[in-house]
BAFI-3210 file (N, C-alpha, C; in Angstrom, 3 decimals, decimal comma, padded with zeros to 6 digits):
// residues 182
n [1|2|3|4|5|6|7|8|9|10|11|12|13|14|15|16|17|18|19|20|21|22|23|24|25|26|27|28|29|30|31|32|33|34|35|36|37|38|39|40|41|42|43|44|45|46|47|48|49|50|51|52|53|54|55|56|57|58|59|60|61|62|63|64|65|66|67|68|69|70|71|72|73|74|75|76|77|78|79|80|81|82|83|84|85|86|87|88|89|90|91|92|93|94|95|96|97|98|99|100|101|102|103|104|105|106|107|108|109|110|111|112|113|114|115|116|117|118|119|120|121|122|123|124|125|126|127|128|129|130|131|132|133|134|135|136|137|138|139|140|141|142|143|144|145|146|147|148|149|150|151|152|153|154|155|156|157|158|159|160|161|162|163|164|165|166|167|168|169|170|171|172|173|174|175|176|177|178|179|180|181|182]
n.u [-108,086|-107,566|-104,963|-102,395|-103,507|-104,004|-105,042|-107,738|-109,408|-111,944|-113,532|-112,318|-110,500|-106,911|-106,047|-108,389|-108,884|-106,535|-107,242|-109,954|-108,792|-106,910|-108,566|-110,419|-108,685|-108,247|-110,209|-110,749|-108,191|-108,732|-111,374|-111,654|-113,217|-115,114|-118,059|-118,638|-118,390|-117,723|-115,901|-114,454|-113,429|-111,656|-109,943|-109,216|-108,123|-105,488|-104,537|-104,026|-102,870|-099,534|-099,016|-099,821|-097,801|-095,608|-095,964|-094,886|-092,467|-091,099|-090,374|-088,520|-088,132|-090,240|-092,779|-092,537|-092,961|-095,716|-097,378|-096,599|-098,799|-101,722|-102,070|-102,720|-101,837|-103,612|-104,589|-101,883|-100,524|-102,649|-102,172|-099,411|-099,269|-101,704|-102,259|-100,241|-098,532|-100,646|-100,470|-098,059|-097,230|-097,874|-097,826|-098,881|-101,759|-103,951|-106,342|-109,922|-112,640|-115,766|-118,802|-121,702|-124,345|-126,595|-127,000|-129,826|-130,933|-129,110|-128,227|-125,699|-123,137|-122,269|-119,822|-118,063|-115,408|-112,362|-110,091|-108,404|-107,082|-108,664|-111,479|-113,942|-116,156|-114,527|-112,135|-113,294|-115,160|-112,613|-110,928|-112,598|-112,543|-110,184|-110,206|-111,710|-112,295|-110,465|-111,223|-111,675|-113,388|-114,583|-117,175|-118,275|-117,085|-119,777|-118,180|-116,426|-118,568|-120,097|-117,761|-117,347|-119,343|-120,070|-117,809|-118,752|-120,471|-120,407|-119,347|-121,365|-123,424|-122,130|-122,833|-122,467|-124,650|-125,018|-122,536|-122,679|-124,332|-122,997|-120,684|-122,199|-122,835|-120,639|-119,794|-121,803|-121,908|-119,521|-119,733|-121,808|-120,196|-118,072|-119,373|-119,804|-117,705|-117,386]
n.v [089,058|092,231|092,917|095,137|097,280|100,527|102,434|104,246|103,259|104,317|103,226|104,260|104,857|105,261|107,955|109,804|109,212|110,585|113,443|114,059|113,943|115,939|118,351|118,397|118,847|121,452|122,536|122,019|123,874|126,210|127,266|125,886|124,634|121,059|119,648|116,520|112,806|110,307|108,265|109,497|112,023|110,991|109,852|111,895|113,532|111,426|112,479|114,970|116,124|115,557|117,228|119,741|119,882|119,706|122,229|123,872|124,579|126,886|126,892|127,360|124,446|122,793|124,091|123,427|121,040|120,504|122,025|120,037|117,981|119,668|121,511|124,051|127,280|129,453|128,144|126,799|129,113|130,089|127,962|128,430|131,109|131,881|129,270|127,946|129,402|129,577|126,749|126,449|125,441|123,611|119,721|117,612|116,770|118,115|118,424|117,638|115,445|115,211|113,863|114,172|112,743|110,850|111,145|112,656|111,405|108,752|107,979|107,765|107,899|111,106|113,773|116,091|117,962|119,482|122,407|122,274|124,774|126,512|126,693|129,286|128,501|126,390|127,158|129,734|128,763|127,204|129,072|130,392|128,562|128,256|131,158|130,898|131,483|129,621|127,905|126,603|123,633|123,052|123,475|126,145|126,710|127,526|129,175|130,248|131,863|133,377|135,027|135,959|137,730|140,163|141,390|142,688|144,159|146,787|147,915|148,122|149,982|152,227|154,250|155,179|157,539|158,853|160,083|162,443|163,848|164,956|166,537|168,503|169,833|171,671|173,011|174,566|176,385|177,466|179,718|181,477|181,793|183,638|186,055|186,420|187,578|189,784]
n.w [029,724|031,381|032,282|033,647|031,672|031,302|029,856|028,972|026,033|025,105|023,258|020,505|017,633|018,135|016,758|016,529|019,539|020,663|019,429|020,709|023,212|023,606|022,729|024,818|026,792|025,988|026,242|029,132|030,430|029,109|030,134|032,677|034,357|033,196|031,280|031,416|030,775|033,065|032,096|030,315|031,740|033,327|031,967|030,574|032,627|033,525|031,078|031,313|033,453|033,389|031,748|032,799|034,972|033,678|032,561|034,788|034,725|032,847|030,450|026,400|025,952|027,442|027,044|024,593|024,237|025,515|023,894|021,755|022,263|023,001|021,048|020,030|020,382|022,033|024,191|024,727|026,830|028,061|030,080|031,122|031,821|033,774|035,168|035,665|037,504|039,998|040,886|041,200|043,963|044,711|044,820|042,796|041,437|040,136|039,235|039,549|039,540|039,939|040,338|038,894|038,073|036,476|032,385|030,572|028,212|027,663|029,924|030,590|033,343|034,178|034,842|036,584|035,566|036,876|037,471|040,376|041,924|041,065|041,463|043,227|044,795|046,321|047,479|048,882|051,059|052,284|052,775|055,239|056,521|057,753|059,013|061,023|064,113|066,750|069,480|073,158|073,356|075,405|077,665|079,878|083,519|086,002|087,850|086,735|084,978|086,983|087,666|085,623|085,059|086,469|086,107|083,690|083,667|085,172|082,576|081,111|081,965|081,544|079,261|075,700|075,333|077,299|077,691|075,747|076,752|079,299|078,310|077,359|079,008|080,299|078,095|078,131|080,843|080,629|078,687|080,295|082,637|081,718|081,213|083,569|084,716|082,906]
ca.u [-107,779|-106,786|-103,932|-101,681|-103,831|-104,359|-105,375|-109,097|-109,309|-112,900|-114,132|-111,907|-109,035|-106,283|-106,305|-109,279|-108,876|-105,718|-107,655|-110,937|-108,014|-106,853|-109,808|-111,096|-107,750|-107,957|-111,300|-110,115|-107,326|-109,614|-112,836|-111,027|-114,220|-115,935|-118,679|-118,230|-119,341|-117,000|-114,419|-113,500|-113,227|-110,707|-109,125|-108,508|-107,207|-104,536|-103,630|-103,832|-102,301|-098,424|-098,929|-099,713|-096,506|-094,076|-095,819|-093,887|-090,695|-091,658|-088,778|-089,096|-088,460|-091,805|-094,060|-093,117|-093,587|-096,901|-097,980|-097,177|-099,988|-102,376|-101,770|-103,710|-101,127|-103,851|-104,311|-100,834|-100,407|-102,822|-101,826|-098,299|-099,700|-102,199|-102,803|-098,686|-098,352|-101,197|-100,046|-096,214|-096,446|-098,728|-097,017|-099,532|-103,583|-104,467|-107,376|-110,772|-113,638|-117,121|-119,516|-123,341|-125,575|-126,710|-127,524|-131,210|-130,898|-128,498|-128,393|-124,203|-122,922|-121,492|-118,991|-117,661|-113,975|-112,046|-108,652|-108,452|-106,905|-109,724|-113,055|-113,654|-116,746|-114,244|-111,548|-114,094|-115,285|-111,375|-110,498|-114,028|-112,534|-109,264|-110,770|-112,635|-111,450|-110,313|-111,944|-112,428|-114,927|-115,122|-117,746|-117,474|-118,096|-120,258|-117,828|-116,038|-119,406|-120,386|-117,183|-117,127|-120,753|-119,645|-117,221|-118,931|-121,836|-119,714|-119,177|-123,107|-123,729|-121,461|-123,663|-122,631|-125,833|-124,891|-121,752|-123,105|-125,124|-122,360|-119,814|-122,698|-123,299|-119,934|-120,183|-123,375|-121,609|-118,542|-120,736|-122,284|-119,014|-117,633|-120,705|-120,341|-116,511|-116,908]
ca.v [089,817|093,446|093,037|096,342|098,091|101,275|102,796|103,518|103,381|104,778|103,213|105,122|104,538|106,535|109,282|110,125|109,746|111,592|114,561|113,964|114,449|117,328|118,980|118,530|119,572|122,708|123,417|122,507|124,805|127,984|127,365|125,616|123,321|120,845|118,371|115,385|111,167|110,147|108,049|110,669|112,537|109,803|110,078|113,397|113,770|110,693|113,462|117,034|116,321|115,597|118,623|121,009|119,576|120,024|123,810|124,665|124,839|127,797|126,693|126,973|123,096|122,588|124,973|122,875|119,558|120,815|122,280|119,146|117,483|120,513|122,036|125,311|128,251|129,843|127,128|127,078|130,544|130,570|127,210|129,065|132,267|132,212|128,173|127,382|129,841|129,366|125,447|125,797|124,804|121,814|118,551|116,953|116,587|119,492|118,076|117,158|115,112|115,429|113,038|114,901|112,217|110,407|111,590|112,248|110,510|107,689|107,278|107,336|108,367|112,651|114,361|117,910|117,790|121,027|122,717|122,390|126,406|127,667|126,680|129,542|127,771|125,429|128,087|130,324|127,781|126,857|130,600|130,652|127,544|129,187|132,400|130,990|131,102|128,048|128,294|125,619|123,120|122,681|124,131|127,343|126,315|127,969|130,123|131,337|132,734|134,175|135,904|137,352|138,580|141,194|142,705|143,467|145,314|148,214|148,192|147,978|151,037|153,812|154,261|156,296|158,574|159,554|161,085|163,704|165,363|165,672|167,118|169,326|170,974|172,521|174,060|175,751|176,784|178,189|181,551|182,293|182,557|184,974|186,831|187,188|187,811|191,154]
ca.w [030,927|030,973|033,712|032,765|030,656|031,942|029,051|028,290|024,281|024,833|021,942|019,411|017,107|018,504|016,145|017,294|020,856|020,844|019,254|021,655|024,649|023,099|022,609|025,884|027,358|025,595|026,840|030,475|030,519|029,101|030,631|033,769|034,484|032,503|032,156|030,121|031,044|034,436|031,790|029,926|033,067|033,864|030,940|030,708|034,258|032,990|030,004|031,428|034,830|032,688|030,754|033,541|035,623|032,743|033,097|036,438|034,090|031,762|028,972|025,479|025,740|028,105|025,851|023,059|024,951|025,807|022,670|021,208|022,633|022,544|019,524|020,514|021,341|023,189|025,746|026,178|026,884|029,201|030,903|031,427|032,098|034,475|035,738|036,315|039,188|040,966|041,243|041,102|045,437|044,542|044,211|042,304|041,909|039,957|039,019|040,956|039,376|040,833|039,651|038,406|038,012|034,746|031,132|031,078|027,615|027,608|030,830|030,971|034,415|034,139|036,215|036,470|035,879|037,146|038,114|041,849|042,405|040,189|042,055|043,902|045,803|047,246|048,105|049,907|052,097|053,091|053,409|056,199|058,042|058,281|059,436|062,058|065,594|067,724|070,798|073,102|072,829|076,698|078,544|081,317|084,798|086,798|088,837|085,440|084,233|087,639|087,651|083,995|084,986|087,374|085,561|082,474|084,239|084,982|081,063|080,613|083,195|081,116|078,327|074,826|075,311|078,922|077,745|075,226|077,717|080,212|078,026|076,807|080,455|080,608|077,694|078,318|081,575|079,980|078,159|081,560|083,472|080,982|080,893|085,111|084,569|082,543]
c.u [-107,134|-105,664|-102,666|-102,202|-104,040|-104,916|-106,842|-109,248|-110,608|-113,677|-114,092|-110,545|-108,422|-105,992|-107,421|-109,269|-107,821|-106,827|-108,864|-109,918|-107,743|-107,709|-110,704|-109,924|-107,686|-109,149|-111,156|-109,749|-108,060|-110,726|-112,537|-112,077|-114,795|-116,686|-118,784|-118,742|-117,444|-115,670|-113,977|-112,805|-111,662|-110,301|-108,401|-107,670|-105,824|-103,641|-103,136|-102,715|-100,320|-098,209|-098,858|-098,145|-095,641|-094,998|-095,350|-092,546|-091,277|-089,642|-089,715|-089,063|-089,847|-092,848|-094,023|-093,651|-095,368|-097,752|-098,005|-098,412|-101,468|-102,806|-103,091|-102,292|-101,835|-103,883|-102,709|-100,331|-101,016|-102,936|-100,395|-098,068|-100,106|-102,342|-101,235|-098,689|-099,213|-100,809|-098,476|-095,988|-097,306|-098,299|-097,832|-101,444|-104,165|-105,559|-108,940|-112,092|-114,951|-118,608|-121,577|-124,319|-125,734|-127,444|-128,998|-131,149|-129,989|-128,212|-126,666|-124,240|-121,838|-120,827|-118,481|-116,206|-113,453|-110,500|-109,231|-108,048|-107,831|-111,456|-113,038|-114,767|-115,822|-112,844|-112,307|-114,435|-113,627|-111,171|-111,389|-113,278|-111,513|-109,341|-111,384|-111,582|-111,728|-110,277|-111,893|-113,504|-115,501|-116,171|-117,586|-118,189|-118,424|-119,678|-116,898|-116,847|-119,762|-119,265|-117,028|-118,293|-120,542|-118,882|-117,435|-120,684|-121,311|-119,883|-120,668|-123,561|-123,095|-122,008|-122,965|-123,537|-125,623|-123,823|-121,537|-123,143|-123,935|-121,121|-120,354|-122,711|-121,962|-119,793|-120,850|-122,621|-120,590|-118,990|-120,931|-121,298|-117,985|-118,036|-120,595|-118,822|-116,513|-117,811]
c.v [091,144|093,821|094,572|097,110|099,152|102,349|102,918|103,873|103,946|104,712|103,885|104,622|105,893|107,740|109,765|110,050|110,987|112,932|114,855|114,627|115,322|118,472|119,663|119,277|121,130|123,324|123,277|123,671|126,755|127,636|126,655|124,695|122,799|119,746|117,629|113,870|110,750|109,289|108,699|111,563|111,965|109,823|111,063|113,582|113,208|111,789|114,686|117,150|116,726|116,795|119,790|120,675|119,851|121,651|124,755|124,876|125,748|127,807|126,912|125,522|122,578|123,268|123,900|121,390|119,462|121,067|120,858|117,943|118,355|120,729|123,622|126,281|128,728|129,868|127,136|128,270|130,811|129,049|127,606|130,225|132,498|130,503|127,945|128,014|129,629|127,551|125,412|125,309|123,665|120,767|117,673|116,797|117,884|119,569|117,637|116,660|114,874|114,717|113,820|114,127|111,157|111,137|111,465|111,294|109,147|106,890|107,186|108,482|110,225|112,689|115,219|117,269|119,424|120,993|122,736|123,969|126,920|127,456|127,775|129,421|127,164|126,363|128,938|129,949|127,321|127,950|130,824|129,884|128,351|130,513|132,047|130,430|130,185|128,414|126,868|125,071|122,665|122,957|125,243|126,972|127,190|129,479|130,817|132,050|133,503|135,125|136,943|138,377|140,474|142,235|143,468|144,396|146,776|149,019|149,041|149,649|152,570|153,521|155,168|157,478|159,217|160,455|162,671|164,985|165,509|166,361|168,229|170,697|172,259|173,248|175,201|176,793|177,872|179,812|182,026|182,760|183,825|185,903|187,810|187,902|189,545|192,075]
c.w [030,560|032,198|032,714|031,695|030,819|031,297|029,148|026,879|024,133|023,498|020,562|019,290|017,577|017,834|016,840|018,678|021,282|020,911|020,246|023,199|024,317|023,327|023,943|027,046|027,292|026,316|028,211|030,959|030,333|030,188|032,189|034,632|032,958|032,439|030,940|030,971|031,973|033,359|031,325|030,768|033,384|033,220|030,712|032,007|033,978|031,897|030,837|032,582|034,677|032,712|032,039|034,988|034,725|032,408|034,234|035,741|032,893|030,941|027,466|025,028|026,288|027,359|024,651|022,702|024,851|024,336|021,591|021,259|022,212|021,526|019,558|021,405|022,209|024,275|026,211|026,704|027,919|030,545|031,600|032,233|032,917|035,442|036,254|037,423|040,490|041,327|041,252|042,837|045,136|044,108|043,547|042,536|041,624|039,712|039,956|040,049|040,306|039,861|039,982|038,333|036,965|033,693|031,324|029,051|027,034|028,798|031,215|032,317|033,635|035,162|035,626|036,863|036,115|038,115|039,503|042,387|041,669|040,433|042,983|044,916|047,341|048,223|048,972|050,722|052,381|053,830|054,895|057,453|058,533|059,222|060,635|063,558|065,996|069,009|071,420|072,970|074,567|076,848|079,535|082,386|085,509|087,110|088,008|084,936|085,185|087,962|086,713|084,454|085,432|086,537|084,264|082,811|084,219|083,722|081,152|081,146|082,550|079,653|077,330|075,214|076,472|078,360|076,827|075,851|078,822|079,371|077,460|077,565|080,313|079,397|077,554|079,519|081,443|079,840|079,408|082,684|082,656|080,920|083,092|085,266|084,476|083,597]
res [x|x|x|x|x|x|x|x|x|x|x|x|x|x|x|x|x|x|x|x|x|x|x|x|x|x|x|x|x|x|x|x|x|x|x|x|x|x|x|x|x|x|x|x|x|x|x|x|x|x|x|x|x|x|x|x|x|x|x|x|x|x|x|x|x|x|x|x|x|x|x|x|x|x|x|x|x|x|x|x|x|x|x|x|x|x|x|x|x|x|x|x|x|x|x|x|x|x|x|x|x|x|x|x|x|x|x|x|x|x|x|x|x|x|x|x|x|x|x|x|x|x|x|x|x|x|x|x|x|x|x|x|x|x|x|x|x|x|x|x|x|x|x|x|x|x|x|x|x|x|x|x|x|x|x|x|x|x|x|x|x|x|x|x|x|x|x|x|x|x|x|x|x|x|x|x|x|x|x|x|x|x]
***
């Protein structure tokens, strides 16, 4: 029975997995998606999620926390740099797996793992809903639409193009009364 195991050993002595999490962490953090087989996915999420929470405390004790896992200054540099602020109001769930399909040769299940502030698919579509006006969802009865009707005729009736030509006339008019003047 595996009651408490929560571990997946992914079929590697832990040297090797360590460095496999690593690895894949590092390419997270730069490349900020990635696609790998749904346990690793799950695995990684279990690693990276730590690491980028002990990045809301920019110490040189948390860099070195971090780095010890890593072991890539770049990544942490730019897990500090550019990924901590955009999550320092997020209490957790930086992560978002999205499951792709299966391997066309092995057949193992894929999924797209990725920072949650750095899709900007899924941000653009929020920003849209936000943006969009809340209207009701009633219906207008009758004697609300036969009233709007009326008063936007008026509108309809004073045309742009009408008012050219009448501000044109009095100019024209202008010359000829000067002309009867002298």
């Amino acid at each position: 029975m595996r009651h408490n195991k929560a571990i997946n050993h992914l079929g590697r002595k832990s040297g090797h997995r360590k460095a496999l999490l690593a690895n894949m962490a590092n390419s997270l953090i730069m490349h900020k998606r990635i696609e790998t087989t749904v346990a690793k996915a799950k695995a990684l999420k279990m690693y990276v999620e730590p690491l980028i929470t002990k990045s809301k405390e920019d110490s040189t004790h948390s860099r070195r926390m971090v780095f010890s896992y890593l072991k890539n200054k770049y990544a942490v540099t730019e897990l500090f740099r550019n990924v901590a602020p955009k999550i320092a109001d997020r209490p957790g769930g930086y992560t978002r797996i999205l499951k792709t399909g299966f391997r066309q040769g092995d057949g193992a299940d894929m999924a797209l793992i990725e920072l949650v502030d750095f899709n900007e698919a899924a941000l653009a579509s929020t920003e849209k809903k936000e943006a969009k006006k809340t209207g009701t969802r009633r219906s207008r009865s009758k004697k609300a639409a036969d009233a709007a009707a009326p008063a936007a005729a008026p509108a309809a009736e004073e045309t742009p193009a009408a008012e050219p030509a009448v501000e044109a006339a009095p100019a024209a008019e202008a010359p000829a009364e000067e002309k009867k003047a002298e």
